[in-house]
N, C-alpha and C positions, 0 to 999 in steps of 0.2 A: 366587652367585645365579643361579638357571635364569631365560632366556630368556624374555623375555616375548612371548607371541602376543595380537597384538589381531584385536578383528572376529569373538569370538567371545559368542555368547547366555551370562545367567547361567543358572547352573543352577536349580533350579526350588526350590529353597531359601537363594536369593540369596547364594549363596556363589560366591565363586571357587578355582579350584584353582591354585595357585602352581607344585606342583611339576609341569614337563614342561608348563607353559603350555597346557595343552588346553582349559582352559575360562576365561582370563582376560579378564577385565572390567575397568571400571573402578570399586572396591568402592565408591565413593562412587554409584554409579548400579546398582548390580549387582539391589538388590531393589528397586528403584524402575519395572523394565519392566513392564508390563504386557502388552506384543504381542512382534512378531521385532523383535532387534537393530536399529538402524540400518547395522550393518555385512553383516548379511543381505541389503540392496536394492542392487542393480547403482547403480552411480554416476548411470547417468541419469536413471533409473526417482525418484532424490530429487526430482528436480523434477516429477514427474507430479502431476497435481490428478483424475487418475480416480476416480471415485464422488466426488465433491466438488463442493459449489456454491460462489462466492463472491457478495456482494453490492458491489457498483461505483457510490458516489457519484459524480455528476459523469461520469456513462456517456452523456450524450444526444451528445458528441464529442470533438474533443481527445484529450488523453492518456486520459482517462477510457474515453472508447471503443475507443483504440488498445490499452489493457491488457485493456479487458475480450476483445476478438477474440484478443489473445494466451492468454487462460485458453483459451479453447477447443480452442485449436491444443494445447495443452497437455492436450488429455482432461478438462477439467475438465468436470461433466457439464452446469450449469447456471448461467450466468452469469447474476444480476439486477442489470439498471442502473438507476438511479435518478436523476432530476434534478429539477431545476423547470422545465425547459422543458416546452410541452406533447405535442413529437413529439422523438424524435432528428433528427438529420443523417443528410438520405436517401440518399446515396450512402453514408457510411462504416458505416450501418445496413444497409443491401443487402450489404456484402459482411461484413460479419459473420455475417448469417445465410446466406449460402454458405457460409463459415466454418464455422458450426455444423453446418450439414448434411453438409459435409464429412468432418468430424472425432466425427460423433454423438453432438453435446451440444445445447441448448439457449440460447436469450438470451430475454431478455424484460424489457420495459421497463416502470417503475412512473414518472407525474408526483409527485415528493416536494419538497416545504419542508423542508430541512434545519435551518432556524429555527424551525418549528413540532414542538416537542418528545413534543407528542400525535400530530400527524401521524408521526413519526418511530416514537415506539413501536409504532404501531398497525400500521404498513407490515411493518417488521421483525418482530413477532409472527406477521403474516400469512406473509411467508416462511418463517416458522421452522416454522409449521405444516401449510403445503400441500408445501413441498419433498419430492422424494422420496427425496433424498441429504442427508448429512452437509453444513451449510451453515457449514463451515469458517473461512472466511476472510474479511476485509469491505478493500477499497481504497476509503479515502477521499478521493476527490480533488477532490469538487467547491469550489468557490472562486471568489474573486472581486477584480480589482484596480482600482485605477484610475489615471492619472498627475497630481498634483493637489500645485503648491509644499505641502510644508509650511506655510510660513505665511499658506496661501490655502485652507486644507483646510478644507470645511463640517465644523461639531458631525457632522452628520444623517450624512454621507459617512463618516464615522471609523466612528459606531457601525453604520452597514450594514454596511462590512467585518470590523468585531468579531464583529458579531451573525453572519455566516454565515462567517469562514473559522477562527473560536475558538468561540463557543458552537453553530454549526451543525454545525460537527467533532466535540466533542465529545457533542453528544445521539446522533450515530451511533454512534459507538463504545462510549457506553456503552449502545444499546442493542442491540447485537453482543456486546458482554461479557454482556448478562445474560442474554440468549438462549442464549449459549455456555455458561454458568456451569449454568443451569436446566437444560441437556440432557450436563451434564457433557460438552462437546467441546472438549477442547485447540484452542484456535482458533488463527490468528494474523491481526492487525489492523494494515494498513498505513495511513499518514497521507501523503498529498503535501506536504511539506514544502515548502522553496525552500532555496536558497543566501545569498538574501539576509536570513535570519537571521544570518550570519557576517560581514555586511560590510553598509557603509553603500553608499548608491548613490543617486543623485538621478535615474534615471530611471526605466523604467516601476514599479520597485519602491521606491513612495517611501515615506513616514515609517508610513503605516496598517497597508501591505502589509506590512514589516520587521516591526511590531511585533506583527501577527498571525502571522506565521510564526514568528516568536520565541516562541511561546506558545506554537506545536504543540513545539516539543521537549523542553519542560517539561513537555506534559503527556503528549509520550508516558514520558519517562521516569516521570511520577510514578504513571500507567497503568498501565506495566509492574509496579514494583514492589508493588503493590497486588494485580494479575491473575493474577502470576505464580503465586499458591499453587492457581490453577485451571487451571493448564497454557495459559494466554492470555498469547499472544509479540505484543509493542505495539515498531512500531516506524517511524521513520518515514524517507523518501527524498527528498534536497532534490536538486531537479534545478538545473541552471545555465538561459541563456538558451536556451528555445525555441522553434521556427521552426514557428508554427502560421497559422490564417488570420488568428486577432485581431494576431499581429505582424507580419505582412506588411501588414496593413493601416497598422500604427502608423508599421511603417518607412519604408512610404510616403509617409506625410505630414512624418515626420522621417529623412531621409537621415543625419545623425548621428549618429544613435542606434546605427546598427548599426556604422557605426566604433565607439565609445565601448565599445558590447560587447565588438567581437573586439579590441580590445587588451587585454581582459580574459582571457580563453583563452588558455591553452598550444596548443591545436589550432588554433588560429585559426580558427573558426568555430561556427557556432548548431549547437545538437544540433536533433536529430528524438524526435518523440513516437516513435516505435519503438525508441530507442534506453534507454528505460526499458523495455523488456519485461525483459529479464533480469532486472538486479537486483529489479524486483517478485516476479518468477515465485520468483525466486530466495527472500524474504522469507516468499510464501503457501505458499510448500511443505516437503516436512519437510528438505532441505536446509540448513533454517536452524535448526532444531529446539532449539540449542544459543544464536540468539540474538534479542536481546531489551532494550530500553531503547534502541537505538541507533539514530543518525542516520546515514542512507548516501550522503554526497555523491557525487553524477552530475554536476560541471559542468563537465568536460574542463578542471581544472585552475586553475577562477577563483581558488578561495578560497587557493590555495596560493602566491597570487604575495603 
């Protein structure tokens, strides 16, 4: 058998040529390209979001904000954040738009109810049709927890966090798929998961939080499989513990809490919202082009003890 050479475009009658490896593919993908190879793009250049917007739930601070400043650094042309607050966070807002102006792209901010499913379509129609780029990609991060016994939990407190970190999730993304779907763009759709789908834990991620982040990975998987036949990659990123303003506040009031964390860690210690740049970046670009239905645990090792 002759040598096989990868990294090379099909030929333009989705054939490949065997002998003397010159033009071999993978014949299961070989008539399915539509542009250049993925083996045509320099290693780096995978992770670029140039000509591309994403839309960023959960962008007014936090990790939400901290990925969306990361798109930009990244060339992405147009970053929209979205939240229910009615301004961002004025500092980590000021330096995103340095950010922007930096790297010359774009951010801009929409006030959205992600539990208002009219509100929701209506926003996202609205981006889809002013943007002047490819609106690619949607990180879903906005959310909400609280620290509340189990068997002390209001009715009213269960279904708020139902209602915006499961059906608030979902009205986004399905109205990112159908935007995508309508304008034929291979999209891909990131969900902020958690780790505490994978493990019980009785503190700040108690009984509501678990069981709503346990339903983002059911539905990105059932998402994916669904979207898949319109080139739309659903996938979602469970981070470990945190080290944001809202925990620093919590730790404060509970000194134990953050013992009880880092015995949970292989690194022994809180991540940093920057420390999800990557693998999101990694997810919204074509880098990942290959996946799709999957959960990408970030928690420096909790779930594995």
């Amino acid at each position: 058998m002759s040598p096989i050479a990868t990294g090379v475009s099909p030929t333009t009658t989705g054939t490949a040529n065997l002998n003397g490896g010159d033009q071999v593919v993978d014949l299961a993908v070989a008539g399915q390209h539509t542009g250049p190879a993925l083996a045509d793009v320099p290693a780096l250049d995978l992770f670029s979001l140039a000509g591309k917007a994403v839309i960023v739930t959960g962008g007014a601070r936090g990790i939400g904000l901290c990925i969306g400043t990361s798109l930009l650094e990244a060339r992405c042309a147009h970053v929209y954040c979205c939240d229910v607050l009615p301004e961002p966070n004025a500092e980590e807002w000021a330096k995103a738009k340095l950010v922007a102006r930096r790297f010359g792209g774009k951010i801009s901010y929409t006030r959205l109810d992600i539990t208002n499913v009219d509100m929701v379509n209506e926003a996202f129609e609205q981006i889809y049709e002013e943007s002047e780029c490819e609106v690619s990609g949607l990180l879903a991060a906005a959310g909400i927890q609280q620290m509340i016994p189990a068997l002390d939990y209001p009715a009213e407190d269960f279904r708020r966090i139902m209602d915006v970190n499961v059906a608030g999730t979902f009205f986004t993304i399905q109205a990112a798929a159908r935007q995508m779907q309508k304008r034929q763009i291979a999209g891909s759709i990131v969900m902020i998961a958690s780790m505490s789908a994978s493990i019980a834990n009785k503190g700040l991620t108690c009984l509501a939080y678990n069981t709503s982040k346990s339903a983002l990975l059911q539905m990105c998987r059932s998402a994916a499989a669904e979207w898949g036949q319109y080139g739309i990659r659903v996938n979602t990123v469970s981070p470990g513990y945190v080290r944001t303003a809202m925990t620093d506040q919590l730790l404060a009031q509970r000194t134990d809490l953050e013992e009880e964390w880092l015995r949970g860690s292989m690194l022994n210690r809180l991540s940093t919202p920057d420390e999800y740049r990557g693998p999101i970046l990694y997810l919204l670009s074509k880098a990942s082009s290959f996946t799709t239905g999957a959960d990408h645990l970030v928690d420096g090792g909790h779930t594995a003890y």
